[in-house]
C-alpha positions in Angstrom: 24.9 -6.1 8.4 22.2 -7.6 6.1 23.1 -10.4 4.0 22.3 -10.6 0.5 19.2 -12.6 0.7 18.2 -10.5 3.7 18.7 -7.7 1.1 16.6 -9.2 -1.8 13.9 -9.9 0.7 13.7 -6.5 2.2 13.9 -4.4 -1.5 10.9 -7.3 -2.7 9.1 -6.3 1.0 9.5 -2.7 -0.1 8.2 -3.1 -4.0 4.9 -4.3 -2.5 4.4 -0.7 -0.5 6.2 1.7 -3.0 6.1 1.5 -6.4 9.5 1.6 -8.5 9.4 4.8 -8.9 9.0 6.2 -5.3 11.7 3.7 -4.5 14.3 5.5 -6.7 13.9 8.6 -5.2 13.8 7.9 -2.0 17.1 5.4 -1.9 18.8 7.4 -4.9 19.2 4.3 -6.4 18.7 4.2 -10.5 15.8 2.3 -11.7 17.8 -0.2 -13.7 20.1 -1.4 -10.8 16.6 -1.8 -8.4 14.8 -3.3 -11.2 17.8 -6.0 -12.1 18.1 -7.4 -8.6 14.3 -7.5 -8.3 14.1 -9.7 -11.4 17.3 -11.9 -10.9 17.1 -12.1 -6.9 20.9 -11.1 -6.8 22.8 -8.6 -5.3 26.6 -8.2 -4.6 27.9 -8.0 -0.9 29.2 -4.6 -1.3 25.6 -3.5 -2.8 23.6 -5.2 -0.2 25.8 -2.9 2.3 24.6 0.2 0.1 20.9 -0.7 0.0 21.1 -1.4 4.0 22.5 2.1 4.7 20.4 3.9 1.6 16.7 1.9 3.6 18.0 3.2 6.8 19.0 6.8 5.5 15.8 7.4 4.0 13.6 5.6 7.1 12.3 2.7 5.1 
């Protein structure tokens, strides 16, 4: 289980290979929930559960 930080660091890790875009469509994530917690560094427990399982469901 990543923790929220854990989470921030590993979208912001992402970002740097894939741009925005790419990263929507591959973790079916919309573009203003990915771009929000890229710009304010937070993300909810219950998110940070959905972008773990979303990363590994789409081999990131």
């Amino acid at each position: 289980m990543m923790s929220e930080k854990e989470a921030i660091a590993k979208l912001r890790q992402l970002k740097g290979k894939y741009t925005l875009h790419e990263l929507v469509t591959r973790l079916d994530i919309q573009q203003t929930t990915l771009h929000r917690w890229l710009q304010t560094g937070k993300i909810s427990k219950n998110m940070a559960d959905l972008l773990e399982r979303k990363i590994k469901e789409a081999g990131l």
